[in-house]
C-alpha positions in Angstrom: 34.5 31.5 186.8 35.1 28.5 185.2 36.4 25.4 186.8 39.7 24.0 186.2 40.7 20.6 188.0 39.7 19.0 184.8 37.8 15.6 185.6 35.2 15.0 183.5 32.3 15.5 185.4 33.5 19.3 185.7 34.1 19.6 182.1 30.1 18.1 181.7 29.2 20.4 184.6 30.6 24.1 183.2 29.9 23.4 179.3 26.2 23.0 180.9 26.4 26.0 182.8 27.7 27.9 180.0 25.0 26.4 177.3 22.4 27.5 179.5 24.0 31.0 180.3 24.0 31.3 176.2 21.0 29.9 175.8 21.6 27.4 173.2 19.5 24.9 172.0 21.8 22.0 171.9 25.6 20.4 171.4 27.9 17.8 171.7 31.4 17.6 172.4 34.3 14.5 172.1 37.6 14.8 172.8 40.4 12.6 171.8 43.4 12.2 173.5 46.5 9.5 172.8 44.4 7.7 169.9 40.9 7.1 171.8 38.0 9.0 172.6 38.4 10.3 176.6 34.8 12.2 177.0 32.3 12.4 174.5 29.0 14.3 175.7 25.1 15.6 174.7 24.0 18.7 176.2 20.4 20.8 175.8 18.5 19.1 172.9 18.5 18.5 169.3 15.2 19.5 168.5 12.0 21.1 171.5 12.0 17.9 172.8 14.5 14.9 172.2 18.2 15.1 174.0 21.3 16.3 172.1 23.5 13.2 172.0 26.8 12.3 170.8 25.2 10.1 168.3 23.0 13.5 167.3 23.7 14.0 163.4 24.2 17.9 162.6 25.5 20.2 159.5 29.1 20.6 160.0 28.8 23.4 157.3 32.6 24.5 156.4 34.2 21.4 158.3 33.6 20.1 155.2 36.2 21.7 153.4 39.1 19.1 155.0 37.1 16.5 153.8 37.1 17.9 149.9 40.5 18.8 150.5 41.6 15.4 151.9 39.7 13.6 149.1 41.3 15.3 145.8 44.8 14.3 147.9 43.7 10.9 147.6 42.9 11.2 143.8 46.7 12.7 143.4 48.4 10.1 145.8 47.0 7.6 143.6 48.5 9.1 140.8 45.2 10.1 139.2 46.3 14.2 139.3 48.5 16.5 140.1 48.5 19.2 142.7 50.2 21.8 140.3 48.1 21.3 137.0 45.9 23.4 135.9 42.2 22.2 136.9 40.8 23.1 133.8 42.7 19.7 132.7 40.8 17.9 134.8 37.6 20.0 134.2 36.9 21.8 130.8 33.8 24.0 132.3 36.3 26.2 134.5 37.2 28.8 132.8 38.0 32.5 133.8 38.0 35.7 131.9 41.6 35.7 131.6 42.8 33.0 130.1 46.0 33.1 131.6 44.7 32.2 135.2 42.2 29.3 133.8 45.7 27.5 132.5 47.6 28.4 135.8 45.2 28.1 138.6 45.8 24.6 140.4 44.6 22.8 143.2 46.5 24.1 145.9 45.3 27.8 145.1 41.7 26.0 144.7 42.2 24.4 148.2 44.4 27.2 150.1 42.0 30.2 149.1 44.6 32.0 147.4 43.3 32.2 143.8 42.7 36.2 144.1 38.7 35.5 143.7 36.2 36.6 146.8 33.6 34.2 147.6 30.5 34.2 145.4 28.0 33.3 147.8 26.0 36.0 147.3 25.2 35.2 143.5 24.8 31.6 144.0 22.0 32.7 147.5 19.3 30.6 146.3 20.1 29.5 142.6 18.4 27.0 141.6 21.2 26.0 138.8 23.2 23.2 139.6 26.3 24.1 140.7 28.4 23.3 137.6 26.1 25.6 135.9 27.0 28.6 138.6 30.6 27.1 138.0 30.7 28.2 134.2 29.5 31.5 134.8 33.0 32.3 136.7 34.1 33.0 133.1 32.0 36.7 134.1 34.1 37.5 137.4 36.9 39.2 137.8 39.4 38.4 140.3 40.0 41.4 143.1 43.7 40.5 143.8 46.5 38.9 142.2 46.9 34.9 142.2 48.3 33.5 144.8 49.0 37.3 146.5 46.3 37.0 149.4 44.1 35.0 151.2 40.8 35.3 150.3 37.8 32.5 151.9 35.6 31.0 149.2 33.5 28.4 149.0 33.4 28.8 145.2 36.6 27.5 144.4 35.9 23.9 146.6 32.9 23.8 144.8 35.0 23.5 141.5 37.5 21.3 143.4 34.9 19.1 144.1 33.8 18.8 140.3 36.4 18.2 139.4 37.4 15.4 141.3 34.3 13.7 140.3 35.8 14.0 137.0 38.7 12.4 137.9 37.4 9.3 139.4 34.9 9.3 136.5 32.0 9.4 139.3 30.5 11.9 141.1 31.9 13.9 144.0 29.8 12.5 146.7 31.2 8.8 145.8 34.9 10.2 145.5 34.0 11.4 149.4 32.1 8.0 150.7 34.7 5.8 148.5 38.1 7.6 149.5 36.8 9.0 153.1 33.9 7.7 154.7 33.8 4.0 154.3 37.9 3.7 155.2 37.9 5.5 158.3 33.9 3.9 158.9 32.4 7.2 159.0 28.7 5.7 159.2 26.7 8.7 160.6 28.1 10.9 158.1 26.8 12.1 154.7 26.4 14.9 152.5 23.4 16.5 151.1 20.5 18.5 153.9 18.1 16.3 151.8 19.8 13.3 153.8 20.0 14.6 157.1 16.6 15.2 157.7 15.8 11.9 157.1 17.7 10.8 159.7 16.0 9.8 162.8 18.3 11.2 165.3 19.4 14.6 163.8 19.7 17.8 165.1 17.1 20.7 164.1 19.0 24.3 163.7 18.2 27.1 165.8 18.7 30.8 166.5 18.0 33.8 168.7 16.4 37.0 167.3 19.0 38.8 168.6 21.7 38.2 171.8 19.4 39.4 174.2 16.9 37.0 173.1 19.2 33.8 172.7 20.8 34.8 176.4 17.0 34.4 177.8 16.7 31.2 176.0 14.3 32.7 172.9 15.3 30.5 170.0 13.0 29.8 167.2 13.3 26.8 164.3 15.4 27.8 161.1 13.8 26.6 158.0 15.2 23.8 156.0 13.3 23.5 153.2 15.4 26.4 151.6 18.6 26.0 152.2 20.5 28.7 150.7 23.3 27.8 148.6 24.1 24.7 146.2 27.2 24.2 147.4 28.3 20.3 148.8 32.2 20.6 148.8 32.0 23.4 151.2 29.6 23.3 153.3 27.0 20.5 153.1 28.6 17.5 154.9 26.5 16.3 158.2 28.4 14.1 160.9 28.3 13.5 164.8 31.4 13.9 167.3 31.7 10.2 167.2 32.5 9.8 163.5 34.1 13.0 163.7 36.6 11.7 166.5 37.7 9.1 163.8 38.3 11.9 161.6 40.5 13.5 163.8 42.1 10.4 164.5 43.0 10.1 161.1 44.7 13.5 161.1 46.8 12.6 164.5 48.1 9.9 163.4 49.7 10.3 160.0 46.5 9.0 157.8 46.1 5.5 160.4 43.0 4.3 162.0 43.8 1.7 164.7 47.2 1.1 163.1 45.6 0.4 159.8 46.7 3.4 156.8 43.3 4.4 156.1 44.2 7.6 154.1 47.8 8.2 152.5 50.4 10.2 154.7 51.5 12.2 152.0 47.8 13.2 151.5 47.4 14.4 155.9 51.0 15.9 155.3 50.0 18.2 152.0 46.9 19.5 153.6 48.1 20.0 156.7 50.9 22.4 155.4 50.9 26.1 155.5 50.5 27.6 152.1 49.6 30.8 152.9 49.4 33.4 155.4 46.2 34.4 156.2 44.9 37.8 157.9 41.4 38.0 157.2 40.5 35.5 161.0 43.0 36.9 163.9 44.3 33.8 165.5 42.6 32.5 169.0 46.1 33.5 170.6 46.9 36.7 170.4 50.3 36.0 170.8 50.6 33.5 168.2 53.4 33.8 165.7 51.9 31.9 163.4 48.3 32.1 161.4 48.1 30.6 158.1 45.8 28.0 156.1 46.6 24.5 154.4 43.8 22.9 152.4 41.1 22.7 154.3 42.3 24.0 158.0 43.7 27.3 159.3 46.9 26.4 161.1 48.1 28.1 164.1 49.2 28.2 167.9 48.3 28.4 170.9 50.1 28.8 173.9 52.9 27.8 171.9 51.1 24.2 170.9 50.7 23.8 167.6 47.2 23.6 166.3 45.4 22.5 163.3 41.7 23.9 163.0 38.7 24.9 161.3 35.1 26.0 162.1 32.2 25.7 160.3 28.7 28.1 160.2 25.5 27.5 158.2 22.0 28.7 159.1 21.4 27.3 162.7 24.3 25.3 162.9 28.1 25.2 163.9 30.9 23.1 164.3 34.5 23.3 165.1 37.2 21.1 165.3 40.6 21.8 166.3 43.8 19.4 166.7 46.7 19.6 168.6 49.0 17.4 166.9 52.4 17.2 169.0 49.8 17.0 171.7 47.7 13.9 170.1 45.2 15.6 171.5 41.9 16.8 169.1 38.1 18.3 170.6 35.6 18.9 168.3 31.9 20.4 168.9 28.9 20.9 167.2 25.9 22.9 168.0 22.3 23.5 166.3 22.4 26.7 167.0 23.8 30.2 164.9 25.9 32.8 166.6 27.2 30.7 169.0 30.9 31.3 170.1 30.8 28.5 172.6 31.7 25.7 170.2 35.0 28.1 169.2 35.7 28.3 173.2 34.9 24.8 174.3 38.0 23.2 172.8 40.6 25.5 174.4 38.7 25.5 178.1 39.7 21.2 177.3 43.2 22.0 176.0 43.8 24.2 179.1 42.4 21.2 181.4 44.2 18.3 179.8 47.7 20.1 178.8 47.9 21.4 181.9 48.4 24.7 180.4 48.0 28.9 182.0 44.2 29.7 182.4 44.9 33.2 181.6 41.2 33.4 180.2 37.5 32.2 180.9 36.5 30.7 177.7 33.1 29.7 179.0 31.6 32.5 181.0 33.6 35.4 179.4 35.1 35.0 176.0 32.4 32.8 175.0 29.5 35.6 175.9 31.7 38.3 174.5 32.4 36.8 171.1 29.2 35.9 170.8 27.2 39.4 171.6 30.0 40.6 169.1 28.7 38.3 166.0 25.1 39.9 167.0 26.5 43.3 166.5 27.9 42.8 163.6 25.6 39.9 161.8 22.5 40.9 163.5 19.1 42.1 162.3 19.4 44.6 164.8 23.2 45.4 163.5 24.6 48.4 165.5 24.4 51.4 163.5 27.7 52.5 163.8 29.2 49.0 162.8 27.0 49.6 159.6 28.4 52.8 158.8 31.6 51.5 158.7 30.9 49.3 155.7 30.0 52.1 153.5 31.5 55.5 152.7 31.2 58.0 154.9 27.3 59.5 155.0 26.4 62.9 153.8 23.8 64.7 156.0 20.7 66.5 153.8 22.2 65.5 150.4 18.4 64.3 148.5 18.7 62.1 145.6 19.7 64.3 142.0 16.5 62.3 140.2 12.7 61.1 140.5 12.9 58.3 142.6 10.9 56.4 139.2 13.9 56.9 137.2 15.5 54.7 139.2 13.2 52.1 138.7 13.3 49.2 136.2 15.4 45.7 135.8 18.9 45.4 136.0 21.2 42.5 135.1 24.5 40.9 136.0 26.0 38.0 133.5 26.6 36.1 136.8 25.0 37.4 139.7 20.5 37.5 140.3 19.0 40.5 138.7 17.6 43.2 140.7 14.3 44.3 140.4 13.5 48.2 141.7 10.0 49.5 141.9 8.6 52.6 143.5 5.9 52.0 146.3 4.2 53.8 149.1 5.7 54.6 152.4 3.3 53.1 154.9 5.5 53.7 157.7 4.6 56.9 158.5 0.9 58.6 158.2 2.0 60.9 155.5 2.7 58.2 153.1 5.5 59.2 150.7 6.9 57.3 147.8 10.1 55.0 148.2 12.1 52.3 146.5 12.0 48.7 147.3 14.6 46.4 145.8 13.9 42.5 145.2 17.1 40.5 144.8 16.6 36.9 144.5 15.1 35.7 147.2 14.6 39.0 149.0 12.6 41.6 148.7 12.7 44.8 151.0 12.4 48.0 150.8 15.6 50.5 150.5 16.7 53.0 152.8 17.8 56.3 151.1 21.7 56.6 152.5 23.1 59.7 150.2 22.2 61.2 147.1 21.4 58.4 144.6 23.1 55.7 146.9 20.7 53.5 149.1 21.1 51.0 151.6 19.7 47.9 151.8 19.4 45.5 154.5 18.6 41.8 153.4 17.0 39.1 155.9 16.1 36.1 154.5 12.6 35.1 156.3 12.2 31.8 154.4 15.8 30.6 156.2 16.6 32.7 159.2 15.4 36.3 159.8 18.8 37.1 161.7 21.4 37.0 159.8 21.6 40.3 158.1 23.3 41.4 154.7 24.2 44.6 155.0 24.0 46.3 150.9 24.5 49.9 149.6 23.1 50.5 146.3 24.1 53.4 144.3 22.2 54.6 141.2 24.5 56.2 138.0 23.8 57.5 135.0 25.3 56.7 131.2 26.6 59.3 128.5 22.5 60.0 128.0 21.9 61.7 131.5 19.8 58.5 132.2 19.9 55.9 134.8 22.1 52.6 133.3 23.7 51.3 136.0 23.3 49.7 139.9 26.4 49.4 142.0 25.8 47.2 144.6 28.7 47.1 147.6 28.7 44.1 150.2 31.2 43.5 152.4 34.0 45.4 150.3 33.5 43.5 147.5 31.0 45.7 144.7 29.4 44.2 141.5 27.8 46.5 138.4 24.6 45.4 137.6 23.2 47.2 134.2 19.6 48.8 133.9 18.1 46.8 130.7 15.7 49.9 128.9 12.4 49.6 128.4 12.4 49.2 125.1 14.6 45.9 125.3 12.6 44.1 128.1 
C-alpha cells in the first residue's frame, strides 16, 4: 500500500516504487502549492543511460491545447478578435461543406470541442501536406452531430485555431505562442516543434512496452522520431519540463500573475477556465463528481469535492498531465517518456490526498495506477483482447464467405480528404497450404486483412516506423454500385466510418 504521512521523502520513495512496479522508463514530477514550487523530482531515466530530471525536456503532446487556447485569448483581450466571430473572418481557407457552419462556427466551439466534427487524425496520419493544406480539405467532411450539441475531442479544430491566430497577429502561430506565452511567464525550456526537441541536450527519449506484461518486467524499446505522425503544433506538439510547467500553472492559480506581475490577462485565465460544455466521452477521476465538463483547453471537474482544472496529454512514447486545484492553490503536473502509462494520471491525486489532507479511499500508485494501465493495453494494444475488438464492429456472422472473388475487390480507392487505399491480392504464407488473401495499404501502413464477414474485413494497423503498439483497430467492408461491381470501401474506426470510392481501371 501506498504511504500516506506525506513528507516528501515518502512522496520520492512510493512514486519510485511505483515506476519501477510499472516499469517505466522515466518521469518527473513538481508540485506547487501557495505560489512556489514545494517538490520537484527525476525518477528512472530519460534515455538507457542519462537520469530523468526536472530540468528533462519532454513532449507534452495535448497539454498543448491550454497553451493555443490561452494564446488566441490573448489576441481577443487585446482587442485583435472576437470569441463569437466566425473564424473564417479571421481565416479565409476554413471552410466547410455547409456554408452555414463556416459563417457560424467561432472560437469557443473551435476551443471547447463542440463544433459537431470528430477528430481527423486518422487522414492527416502521416501527411506530408502542411497543415493549412489538410485544413482546406475540411470543406470534404461532414460533421456527425449538430453544432454545439456534443462534445466531440479534436485536434483538428486547434489546428485551425492555431492558424488562425497567426493570421491575426500577422505572424505565425509559433511567435503568437513565444510572444504572448513563453517569454512573459519565462517559459525557457519550452518550445514547439519534435524538430526542436531533439536538439536539446537534456531531453527525454519516448518509450514503450510491447505489451503490459512486458512494460511490468521493465521490456521497453525506443519509439522512432524521425516519423512523427501527425502535422499538428496547436495540439499536440509543444515540449516543456515540470519547472517551466510549474510557472504555467502558476499563471493559472493566480488569476494570469507571475510573482505579482500580470503576465497574461485575467479575463483570458477566466474564459478558458469556464465550463462550456458538458462532456461524456472521459468519465471524471471521481466517480462521484457532479461535475465533468471542458473550457478551452482543460476538462474541468471535482474531486473529493475540490474543484479541479485538468488536462492530460499522449503522443507516441510520451505523456503528461497537469491538474490544478484552484481554491486549493495547489497544482502537480507530471511527465513521463513512456506510452500507456496511467501513473502520470494517478500521481497528482496520491499528492492532493497528501497535502489536502483529504480520505485515501484509493491506492493510486500500486492499484489504480496498474489497473488503468493493463486496461489501455487491452484496449490500445497490439495484442488487443479479442472481445474488446468485437465490440467495435457489428456483431460477427459465423461461416458467412465473401459473395465475390477476392480480385474483384482489388484496385485503388479514393477519399477527397482522407489517404487512398490501396488493396491487392497476395499469397497466404501463414499456413502451408498457401491460399490467396487481401492486404490493404493505407498511408503509411501496409498489412494484410483479416476476412471478418461476408465482404467486410478487418484490419489491424500498427505503425512500425513509430511504435508497433498502439493498434488501430479498422473494419473494411466491400459494396457494390448499380453495375453488380465493386465501387465502394467503407472503412469504420472507432464509430466514426468514411466512404472511400474504387477509381475503375479504365480511369487510373
Amino acid at each position: 500500500m501506498t504511504n500516506t504521512t506525506g513528507t516528501f521523502q515518502e512522496w520520492t520513495d512510493d512514486i519510485e516504487k511505483a515506476r519501477a512496479n510499472l516499469g517505466i522508463q522515466g518521469m518527473s514530477v513538481a508540485v506547487v502549492h501557495k505560489g512556489r514550487i514545494i517538490y520537484a523530482q527525476g525518477f528512472g531515466k530519460r534515455n538507457d543511460t542519462d537520469p530523468f530530471t526536472p530540468e528533462t525536456i519532454a513532449n507534452i503532446a495535448s497539454m498543448t491545447k491550454a497553451f493555443t487556447a490561452a494564446a488566441v485569448g490573448e489576441l481577443i483581450a487585446e482587442n485583435k478578435a472576437k470569441w463569437d466571430a466566425p473564424v473564417s473572418e479571421y481565416l479565409p481557407e476554413f471552410k466547410l461543406k455547409d456554408p452555414r457552419l463556416t459563417a457560424e462556427i467561432n472560437f469557443i466551439d473551435l476551443l471547447a470541442h463542440r463544433t459537431g466534427y470528430t477528430g481527423q487524425d486518422f487522414e492527416w496520419y502521416q501527411r506530408s501536406k502542411d497543415w493549412i493544406e489538410l485544413i482546406k480539405l475540411l470543406r470534404y467532411v461532414d460533421p456527425v452531430v449538430p453544432l454545439r450539441s456534443r462534445f466531440i475531442y479534436t485536434n483538428t479544430m486547434y489546428c485551425v485555431a492555431g492558424e488562425a491566430a497567426g493570421r491575426i497577429a500577422d505572424t505565425s502561430y509559433e511567435q503568437v505562442v513565444y510572444d504572448k506565452l513563453f517569454q512573459p511567464i519565462g517559459m525557457q525550456s519550452t518550445g514547439l516543434l519534435m524538430d526542436e526537441l531533439v536538439s536539446h541536450p537534456n531531453h527525454a527519449l519516448p518509450y514503450t512496452g510491447k505489451s503490459f506484461e512486458a512494460l511490468k518486467c521493465g521490456e521497453t524499446h525506443q519509439v522512432s522520431l524521425k516519423h512523427y505522425p501527425i502535422p499538428t503544433p496547436p495540439s499536440g506538439e509543444m515540449y516543456s519540463n515540470v519547472i517551466d510547467l510549474a510557472k504555467w500553472a502558476n499563471v493559472m492559480l493566480h488569476g494570469g500573475q507571475l510573482n505579482g506581475v500580470q503576465v497574461l490577462h485575467k479575463e483570458t485565465v477566466e474564459k478558458v477556465t469556464t465550463a462550456w460544455i458538458v462532456q461524456k466521452t472521459l468519465p471524471p477521476r471521481d466517480p462521484d463528481s457532479s461535475l465533468s465538463a471542458y473550457g478551452m483547453g482543460w476538462f474541468i471537474e471535482q474531486y473529493k469535492g475540490r474543484h479541479t482544472i485538468l488536462h492530460g496529454g499522449q503522443n507516441p512514447g510520451y505523456r503528461s498531465n497537469i491538474v490544478l486545484f484552484p481554491h486549493d492553490d495547489l497544482a502537480v503536473i507530471v511527465l513521463s517518456n513512456t506510452l500507456f502509462n496511467e501513473l502520470v494520471s494517478a500521481i497528482p491525486y496520491y499528492i492532493a490526498d497528501c497535502v489536502l489532507n483529504l480520505p485515501k479511499t484509493k491506492d493510486w500508485l500500486f492499484e489504480v495506477a496498474v489497473q488503468e494501465t493493463r486496461d489501455l493495453y487491452k484496449f490500445f494494444g497490439a495484442d488487443n483482447n479479442p472481445e474488446i475488438l468485437d465490440s467495435l464492429f457489428p456483431p460477427r456472422l459465423q461461416q458467412k464467405p465473401p459473395t465475390r472473388l477476392l480480385e474483384e475487390f482489388a484496385g485503388e480507392y479514393t477519399h477527397p480528404y482522407a489517404q487512398k487505399i490501396l488493396i491487392r491480392v497476395e499469397p497466404d504464407t501463414s499456413e502451408e497450404d498457401s491460399v490467396p488473401a487481401l492486404a490493404c495499404k493505407l498511408g503509411a501502413f501496409d498489412r494484410a486483412l483479416e476476412h471478418y464477414h461476408y465482404d467486410s474485413f478487418r484490419l489491424q494497423l500498427l505503425d512500425d516506423l513509430i511504435d508497433d503498439t498502439f493498434a488501430y483497430p479498422l473494419l473494411l467492408t466491400f459494396v457494390a454500385g448499380h453495375n453488380g461491381f465493386v465501387s465502394e470501401c467503407r472503412v469504420l474506426m472507432l464509430g466514426k466510418e468514411q466512404v472511400f470510392t474504387k477509381v475503375q481501371p479504365d480511369t487510373i
